[in-house]
N, C-alpha and C positions, 0 to 999 in steps of 0.2 A: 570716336576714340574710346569711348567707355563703354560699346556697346559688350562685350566680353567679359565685362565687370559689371556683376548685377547691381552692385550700390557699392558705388565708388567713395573711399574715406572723403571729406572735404579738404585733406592738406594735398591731394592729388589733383582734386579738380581746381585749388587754389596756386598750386604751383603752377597746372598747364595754362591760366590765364594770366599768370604773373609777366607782366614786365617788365624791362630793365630798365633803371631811371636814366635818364639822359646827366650826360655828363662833359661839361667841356676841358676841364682842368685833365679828369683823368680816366679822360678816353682813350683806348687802345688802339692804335693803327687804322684809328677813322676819321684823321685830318686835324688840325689846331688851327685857330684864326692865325693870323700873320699879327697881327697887331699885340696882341696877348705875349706870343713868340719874341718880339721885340723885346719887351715889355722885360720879362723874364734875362735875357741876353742882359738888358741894359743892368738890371739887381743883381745877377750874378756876379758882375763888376764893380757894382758903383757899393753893395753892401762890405767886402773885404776890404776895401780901401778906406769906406768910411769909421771902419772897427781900426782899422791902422793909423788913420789919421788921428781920432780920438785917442788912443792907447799915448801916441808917440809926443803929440801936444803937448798931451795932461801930464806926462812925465811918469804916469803908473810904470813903466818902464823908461831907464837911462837915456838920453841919446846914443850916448857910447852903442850900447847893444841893441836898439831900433830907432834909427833919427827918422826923420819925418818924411812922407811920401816928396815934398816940394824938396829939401834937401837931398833925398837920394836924383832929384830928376838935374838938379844944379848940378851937383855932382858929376853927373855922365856926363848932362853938355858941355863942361869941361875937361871930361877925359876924352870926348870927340874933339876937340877945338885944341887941346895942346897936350895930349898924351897917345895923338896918331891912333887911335880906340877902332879906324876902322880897318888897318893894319890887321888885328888882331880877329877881328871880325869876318876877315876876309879868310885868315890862315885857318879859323876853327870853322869855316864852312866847306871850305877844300879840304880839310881830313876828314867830314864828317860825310862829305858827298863821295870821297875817294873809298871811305870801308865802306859806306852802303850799298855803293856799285858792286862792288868785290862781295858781300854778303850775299845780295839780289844777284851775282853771277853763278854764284856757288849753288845757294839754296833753294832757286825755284825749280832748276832743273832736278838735282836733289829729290826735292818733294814731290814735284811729278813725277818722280820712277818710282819713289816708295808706295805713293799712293796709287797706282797704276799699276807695278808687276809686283804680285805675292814674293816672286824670289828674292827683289831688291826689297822688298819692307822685312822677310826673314833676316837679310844681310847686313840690313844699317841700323834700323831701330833699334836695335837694341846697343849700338854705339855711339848713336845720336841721344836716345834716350838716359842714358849715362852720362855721355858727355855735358848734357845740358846743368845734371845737378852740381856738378863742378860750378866755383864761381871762380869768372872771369878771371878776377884780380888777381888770384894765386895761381895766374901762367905770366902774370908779368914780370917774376924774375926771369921765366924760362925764356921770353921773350925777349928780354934782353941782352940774354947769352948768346941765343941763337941769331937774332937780326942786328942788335945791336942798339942808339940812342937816338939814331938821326928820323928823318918822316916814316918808311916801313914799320918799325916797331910802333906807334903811334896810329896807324889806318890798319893794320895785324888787330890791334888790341879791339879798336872801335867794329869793323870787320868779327872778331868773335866773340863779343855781343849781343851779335843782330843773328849771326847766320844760322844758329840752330833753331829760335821761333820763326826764322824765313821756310826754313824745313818742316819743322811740325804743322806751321798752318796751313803753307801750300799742299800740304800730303792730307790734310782733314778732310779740306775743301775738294780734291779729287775724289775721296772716300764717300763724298754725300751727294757726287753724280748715280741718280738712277741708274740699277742694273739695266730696264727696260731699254732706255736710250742705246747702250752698248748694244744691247739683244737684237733692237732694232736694227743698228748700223751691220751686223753680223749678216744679218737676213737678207738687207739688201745688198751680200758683196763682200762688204767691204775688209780690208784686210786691217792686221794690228796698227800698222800704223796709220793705216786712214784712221779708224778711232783714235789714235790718239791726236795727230796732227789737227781730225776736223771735228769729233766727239768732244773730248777729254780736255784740252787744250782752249779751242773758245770758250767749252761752259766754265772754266776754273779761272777765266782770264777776269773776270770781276775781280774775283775770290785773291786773285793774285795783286792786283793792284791795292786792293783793301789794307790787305797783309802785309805790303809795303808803308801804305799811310800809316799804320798803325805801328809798326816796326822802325820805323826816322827816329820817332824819340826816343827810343834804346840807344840810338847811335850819338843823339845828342849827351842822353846822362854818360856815356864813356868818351866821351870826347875829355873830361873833367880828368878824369883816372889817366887818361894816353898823354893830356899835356903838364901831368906831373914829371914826367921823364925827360928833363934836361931839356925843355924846349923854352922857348922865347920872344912865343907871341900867343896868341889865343885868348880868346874868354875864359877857358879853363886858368889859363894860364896866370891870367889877369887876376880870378877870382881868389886861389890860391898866393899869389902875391899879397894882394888887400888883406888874404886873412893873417898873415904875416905879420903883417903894419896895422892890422889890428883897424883897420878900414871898411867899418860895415857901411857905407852909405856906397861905397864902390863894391863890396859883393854885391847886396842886394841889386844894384841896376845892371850888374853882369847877368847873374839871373832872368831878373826880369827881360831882360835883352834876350836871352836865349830861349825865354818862352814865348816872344813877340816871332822871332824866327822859327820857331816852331811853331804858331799858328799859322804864321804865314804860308809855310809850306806845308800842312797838314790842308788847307784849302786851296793851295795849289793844285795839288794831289788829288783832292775830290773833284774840282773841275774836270780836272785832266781824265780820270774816273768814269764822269758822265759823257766826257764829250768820246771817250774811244770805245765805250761800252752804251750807245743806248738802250742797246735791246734788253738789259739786265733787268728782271725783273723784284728788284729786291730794295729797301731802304737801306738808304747811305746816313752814315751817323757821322 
């Protein structure tokens, strides 16, 4: 290695001997115990609850404005048991499944044509790109002029939310397929749309399912904003009532309710993930 270098400094020959210390905490993409990983999981949970619990006990904070984890849990069981709770549960996951469909209708196809023909990324990026910086909430007058109060204006809002990060990601994800792969498929044949049908299309199908797991909880945070408008059941709906009445042990477990729903189908979704994509070679977060 040194022969080239008649008398090699010693922070040279010190460096090429050097190596790297072993590290379990914070090793990079070279495996974690399962037990440590638990471990971790469980403090993640048990540490914010126990700061909540303390806080709300000891009174350093009111009841009024954070009652106690056991109180908020009372609370809901009783909103489930004689306030029909899962009524409401039911109508904020049919709006929230109804816009995601309609976003994931819109924007994968979308994204694979920006990210796939130069003439459709000339044509829309720069409309998508615009439109995105717009926020939501100031189309929901427009919204309500043009569709009106009933369930559309409500899955429209939750729907335009989601649908222009459905577009930017699935367009990224086509953009960071090798040329080579394309160059390949050319060579052997095959025509534009075989690339994109058998190319384009399975390499980006990870990339699209990801983009969706990640994109649900946009559609849950405006489901909040959609069942401000004249509706009469929902979590949003609920939460927004409670803060009315001035009801924080009933926001708080609507919340917590809708981030129990959202993990549940955020691991849904990765199942669903691994079991249609094996071949993907990539880590799932």
């Amino acid at each position: 290695m040194f022969e080239s270098i008649p008398n090699p400094p010693p922070e040279l020959i010190k460096r090429q001997y050097s190596y790297l210390p072993n590290s379990t905490f914070w090793s990079i993409r070279q495996g974690f115990p399962r037990q440590i990983s638990i471990v971790l999981i469980i403090m993640s949970l048990v540490l914010p609850l126990t700061v909540w619990t303390i806080v709300s006990t000891t009174e350093l904070v009111p009841a009024t404005f954070l009652p106690t984890p056991l109180a908020v849990l009372s609370t809901g069981i009783t909103m489930f048991a004689e306030n029909n709770l899962w009524a409401d549960v039911f109508a904020s996951c049919a709006r929230v499944l109804a816009g995601f469909v309609l976003a994931a209708v819109i924007g994968v196809p979308v994204g694979l044509a920006i990210g796939t023909f130069h003439s459709m990324d000339s044509l829309l990026s720069p409309l998508v790109g615009t439109v995105r910086y717009m926020p939501t909430t100031g189309f929901v007058p427009l919204i309500i002029i043009w569709v009106g109060l009933d369930e559309p204006s409500k899955i429209l809002i939750i729907s335009l939310g989601v649908v222009l990060y459905n577009i930017i990601m699935v367009a990224d994800a086509v953009k960071f397929i090798p040329n080579e792969m394309i160059n390949v498929a050319y060579t052997m044949g095959a025509s534009r749309w075989d690339v994109l049908g058998k190319v384009i299309i399975p390499a980006t199908f990870p990339s699209v399912l990801d983009t969706l797991r990640v994109n649900i909880s946009g559609a849950w945070n405006f489901v909040v904003i959609a069942e401000v408008l004249a509706a009469q059941n929902g979590l949003g709906f609920k939460i927004i009532q409670s803060q009315r009445l001035f009801r924080t042990d009933r926001v708080l477990f609507c919340i917590m309710l809708i981030g129990v729903i959202g993990l549940f189908l955020d691991y849904a979704l990765k199942w669903l993930s691994k079991k249609l994509t094996p071949w993907a070679d990539q880590v799932r977060h």
